[in-house]
ZARO-285089 format. One line per field, with one value per atom (N, C-alpha, C, O): residue number from 1; y, z, x. Coordinates in Angstrom, 2 decimals. Example, Ala and Ser with C-alpha at 12.3 -4.5 7.8 and 13.67 -1.06 7.14 Angstrom:
% ZARO-285089
nr = c(1, 1, 1, 1, 2, 2, 2, 2)
y = c(-5.69, -4.50, -3.30, -3.32, -2.25, -1.06, 0.03, 1.14)
z = c(7.80, 7.80, 7.80, 8.46, 7.08, 7.14, 7.87, 8.04)
x = c(13.19, 12.30, 13.20, 14.24, 12.85, 13.67, 12.90, 13.41)
***
This chain:
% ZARO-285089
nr = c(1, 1, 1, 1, 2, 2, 2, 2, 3, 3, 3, 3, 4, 4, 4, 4, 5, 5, 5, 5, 6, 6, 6, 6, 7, 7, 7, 7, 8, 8, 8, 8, 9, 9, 9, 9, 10, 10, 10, 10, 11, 11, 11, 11, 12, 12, 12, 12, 13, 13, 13, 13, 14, 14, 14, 14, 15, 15, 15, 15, 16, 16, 16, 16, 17, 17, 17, 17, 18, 18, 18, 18, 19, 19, 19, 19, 20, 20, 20, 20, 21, 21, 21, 21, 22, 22, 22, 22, 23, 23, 23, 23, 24, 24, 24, 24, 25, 25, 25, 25, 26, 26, 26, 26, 27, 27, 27, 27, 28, 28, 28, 28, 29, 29, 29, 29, 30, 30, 30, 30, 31, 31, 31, 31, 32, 32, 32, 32, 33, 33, 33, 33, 34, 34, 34, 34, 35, 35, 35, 35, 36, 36, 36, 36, 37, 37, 37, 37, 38, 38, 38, 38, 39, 39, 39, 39, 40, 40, 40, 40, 41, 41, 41, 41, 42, 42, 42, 42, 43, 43, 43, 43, 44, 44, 44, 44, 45, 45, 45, 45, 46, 46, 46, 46, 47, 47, 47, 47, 48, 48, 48, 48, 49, 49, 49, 49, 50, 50, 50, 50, 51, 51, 51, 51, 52, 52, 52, 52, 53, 53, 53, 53, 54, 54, 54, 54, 55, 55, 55, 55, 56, 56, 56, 56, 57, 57, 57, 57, 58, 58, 58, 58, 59, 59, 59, 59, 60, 60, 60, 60, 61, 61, 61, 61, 62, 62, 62, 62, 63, 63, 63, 63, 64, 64, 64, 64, 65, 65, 65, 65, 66, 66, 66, 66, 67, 67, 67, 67, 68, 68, 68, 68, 69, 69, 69, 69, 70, 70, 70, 70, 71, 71, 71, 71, 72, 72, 72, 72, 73, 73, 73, 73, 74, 74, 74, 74)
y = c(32.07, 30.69, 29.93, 28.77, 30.68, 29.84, 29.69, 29.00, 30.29, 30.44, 28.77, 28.01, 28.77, 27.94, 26.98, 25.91, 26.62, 26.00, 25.27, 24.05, 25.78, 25.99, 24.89, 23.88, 25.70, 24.93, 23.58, 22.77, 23.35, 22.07, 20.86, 19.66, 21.49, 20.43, 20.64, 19.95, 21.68, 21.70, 22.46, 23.14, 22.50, 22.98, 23.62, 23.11, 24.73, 25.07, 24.46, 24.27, 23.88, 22.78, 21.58, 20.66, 21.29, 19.86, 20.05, 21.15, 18.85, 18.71, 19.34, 19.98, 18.91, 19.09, 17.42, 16.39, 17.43, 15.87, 15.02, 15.51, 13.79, 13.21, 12.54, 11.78, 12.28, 12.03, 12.78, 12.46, 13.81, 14.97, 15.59, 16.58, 14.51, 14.31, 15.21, 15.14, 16.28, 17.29, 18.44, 18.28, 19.51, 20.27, 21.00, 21.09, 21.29, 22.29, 24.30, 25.32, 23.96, 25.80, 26.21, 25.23, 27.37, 27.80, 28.15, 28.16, 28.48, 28.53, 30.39, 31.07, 30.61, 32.24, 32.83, 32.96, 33.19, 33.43, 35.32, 36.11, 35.82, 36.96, 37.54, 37.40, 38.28, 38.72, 39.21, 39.12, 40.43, 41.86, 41.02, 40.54, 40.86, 40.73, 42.23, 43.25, 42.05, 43.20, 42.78, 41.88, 43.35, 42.73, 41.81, 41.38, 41.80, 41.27, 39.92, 39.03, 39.65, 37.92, 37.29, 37.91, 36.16, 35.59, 34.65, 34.50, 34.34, 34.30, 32.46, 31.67, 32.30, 30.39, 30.22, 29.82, 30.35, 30.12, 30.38, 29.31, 31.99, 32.13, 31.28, 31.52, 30.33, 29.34, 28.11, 27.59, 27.56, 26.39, 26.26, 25.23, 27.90, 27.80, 28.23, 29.17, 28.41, 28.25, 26.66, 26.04, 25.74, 24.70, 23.92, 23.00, 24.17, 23.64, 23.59, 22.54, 25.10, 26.10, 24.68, 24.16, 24.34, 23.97, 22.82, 22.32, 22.15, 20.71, 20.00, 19.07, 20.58, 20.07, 20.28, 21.44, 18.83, 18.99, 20.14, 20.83, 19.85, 21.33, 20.92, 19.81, 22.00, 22.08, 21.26, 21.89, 20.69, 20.08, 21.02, 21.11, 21.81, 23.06, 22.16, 21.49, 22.58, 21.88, 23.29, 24.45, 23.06, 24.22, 24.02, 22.91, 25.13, 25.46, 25.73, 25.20, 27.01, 27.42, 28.14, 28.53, 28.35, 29.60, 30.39, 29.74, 31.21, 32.53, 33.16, 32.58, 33.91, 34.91, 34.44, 33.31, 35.16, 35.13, 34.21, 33.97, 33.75, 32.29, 33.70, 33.45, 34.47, 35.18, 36.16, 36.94, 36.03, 36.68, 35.66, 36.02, 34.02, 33.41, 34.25, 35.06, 33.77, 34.22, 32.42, 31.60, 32.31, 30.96, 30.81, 31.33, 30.03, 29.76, 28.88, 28.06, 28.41, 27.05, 27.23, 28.34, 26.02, 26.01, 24.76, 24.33)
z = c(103.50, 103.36, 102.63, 102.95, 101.47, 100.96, 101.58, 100.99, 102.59, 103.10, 104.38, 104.58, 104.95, 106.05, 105.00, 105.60, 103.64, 102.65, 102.49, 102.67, 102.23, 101.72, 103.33, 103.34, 104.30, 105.25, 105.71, 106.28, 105.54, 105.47, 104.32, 104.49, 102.98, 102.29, 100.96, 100.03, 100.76, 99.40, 98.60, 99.32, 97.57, 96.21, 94.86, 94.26, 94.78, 93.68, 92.49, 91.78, 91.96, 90.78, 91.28, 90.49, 92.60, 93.18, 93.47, 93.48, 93.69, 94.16, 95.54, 96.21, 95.67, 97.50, 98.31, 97.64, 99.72, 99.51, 100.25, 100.25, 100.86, 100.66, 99.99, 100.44, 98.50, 97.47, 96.39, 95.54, 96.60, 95.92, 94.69, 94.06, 94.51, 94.13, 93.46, 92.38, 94.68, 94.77, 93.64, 92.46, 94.07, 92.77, 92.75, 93.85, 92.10, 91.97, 91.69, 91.85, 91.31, 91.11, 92.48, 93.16, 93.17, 94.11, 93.64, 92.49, 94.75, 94.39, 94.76, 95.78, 93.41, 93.57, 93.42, 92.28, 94.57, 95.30, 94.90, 95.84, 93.54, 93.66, 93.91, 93.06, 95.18, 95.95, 96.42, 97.02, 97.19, 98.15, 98.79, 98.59, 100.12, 101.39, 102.20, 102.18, 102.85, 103.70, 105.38, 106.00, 105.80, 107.23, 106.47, 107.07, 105.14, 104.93, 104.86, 105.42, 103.93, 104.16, 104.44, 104.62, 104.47, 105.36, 104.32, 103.10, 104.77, 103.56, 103.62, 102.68, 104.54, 104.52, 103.71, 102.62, 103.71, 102.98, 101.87, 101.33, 100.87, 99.75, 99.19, 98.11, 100.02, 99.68, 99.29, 98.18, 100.46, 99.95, 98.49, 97.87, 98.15, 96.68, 96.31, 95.72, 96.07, 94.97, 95.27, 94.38, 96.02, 95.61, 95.21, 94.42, 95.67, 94.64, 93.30, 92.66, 92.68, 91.73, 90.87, 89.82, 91.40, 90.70, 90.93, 90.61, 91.63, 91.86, 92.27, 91.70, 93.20, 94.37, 95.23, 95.62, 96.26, 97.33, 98.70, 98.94, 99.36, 100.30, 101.10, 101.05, 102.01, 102.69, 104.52, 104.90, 105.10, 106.62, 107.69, 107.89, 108.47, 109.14, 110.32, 110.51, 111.21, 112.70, 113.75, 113.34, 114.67, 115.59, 116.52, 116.92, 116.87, 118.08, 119.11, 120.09, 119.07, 120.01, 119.92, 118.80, 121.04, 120.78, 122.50, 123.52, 122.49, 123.52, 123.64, 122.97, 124.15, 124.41, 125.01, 125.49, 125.08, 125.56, 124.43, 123.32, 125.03, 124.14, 123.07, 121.87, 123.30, 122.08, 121.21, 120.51, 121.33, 120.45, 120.62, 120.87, 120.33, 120.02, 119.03, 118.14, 119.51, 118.87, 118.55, 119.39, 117.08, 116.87, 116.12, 115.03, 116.36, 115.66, 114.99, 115.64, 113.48, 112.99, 112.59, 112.48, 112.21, 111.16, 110.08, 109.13)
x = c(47.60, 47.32, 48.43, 48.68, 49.25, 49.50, 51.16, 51.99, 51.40, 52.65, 52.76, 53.71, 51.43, 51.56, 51.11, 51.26, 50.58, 50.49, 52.12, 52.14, 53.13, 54.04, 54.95, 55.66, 54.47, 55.56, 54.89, 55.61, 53.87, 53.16, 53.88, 53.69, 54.84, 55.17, 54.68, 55.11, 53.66, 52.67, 53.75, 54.47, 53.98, 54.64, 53.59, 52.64, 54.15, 53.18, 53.05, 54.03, 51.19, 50.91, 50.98, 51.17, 50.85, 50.72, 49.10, 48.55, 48.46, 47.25, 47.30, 48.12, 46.18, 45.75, 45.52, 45.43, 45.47, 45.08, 46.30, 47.43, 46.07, 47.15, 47.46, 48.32, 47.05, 47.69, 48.27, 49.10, 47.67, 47.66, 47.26, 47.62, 46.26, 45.05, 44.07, 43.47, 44.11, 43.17, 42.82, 43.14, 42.19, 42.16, 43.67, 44.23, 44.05, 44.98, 44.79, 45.46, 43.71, 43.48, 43.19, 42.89, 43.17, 42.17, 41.12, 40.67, 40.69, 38.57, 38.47, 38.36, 38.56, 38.42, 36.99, 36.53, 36.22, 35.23, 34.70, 34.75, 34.26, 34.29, 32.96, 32.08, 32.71, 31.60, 31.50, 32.58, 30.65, 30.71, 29.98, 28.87, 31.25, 30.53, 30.11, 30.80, 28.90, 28.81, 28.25, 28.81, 27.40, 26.75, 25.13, 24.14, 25.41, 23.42, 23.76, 23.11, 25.13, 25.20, 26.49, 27.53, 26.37, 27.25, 28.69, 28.55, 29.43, 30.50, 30.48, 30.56, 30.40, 30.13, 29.05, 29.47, 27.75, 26.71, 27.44, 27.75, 28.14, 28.56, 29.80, 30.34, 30.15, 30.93, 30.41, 30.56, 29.64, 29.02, 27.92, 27.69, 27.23, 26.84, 27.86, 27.34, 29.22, 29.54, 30.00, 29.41, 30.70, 30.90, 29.77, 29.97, 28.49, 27.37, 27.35, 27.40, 27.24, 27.26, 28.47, 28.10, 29.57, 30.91, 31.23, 32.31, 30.15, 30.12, 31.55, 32.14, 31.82, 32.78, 32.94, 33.03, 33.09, 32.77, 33.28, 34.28, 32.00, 31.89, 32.89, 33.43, 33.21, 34.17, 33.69, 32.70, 33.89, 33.68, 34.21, 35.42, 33.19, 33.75, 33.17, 32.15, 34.68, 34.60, 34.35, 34.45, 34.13, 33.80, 34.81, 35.15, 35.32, 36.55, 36.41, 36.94, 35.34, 35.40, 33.89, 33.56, 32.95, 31.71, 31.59, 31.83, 31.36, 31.29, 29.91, 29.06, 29.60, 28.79, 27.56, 27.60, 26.32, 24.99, 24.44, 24.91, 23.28, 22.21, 21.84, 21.85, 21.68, 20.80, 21.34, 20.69, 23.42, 24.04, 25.47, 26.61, 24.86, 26.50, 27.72, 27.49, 28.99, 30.33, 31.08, 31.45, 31.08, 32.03, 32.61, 32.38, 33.62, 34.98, 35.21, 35.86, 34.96, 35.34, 36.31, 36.82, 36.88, 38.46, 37.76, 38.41)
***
């Protein structure tokens, strides 16, 4: 991330943002994911948990049968 971070223009200790504004720390997420839960849900409580705002996940792409979708946000 923080490489295509980097060729985008971002500098390390700048905000995020186009003002740059943003937070400056990353959001270090420590948690055992396994197959029981899901890692989006364990994101959005913690930006609850830390009271900033959630992230806006767009959909790309989805595949498969009605009763085992496959999808892609960014």
């Amino acid at each position: 991330g923080e490489f295509l971070m980097r060729k985008m223009g971002w500098k390390t200790g700048e905000g995020l943002g186009r003002n740059r504004e943003g937070t400056v720390e990353p959001i270090v997420i420590d948690f055992k994911v396994d197959r029981k839960k899901h890692p989006v849900s364990a994101l959005i409580e913690l930006c609850n948990k830390r009271k900033i705002m959630q992230p806006d996940f767009v959909m790309v792409h989805h595949s498969g049968p009605d009763h085992r979708k496959n999808f892609l946000f960014k």
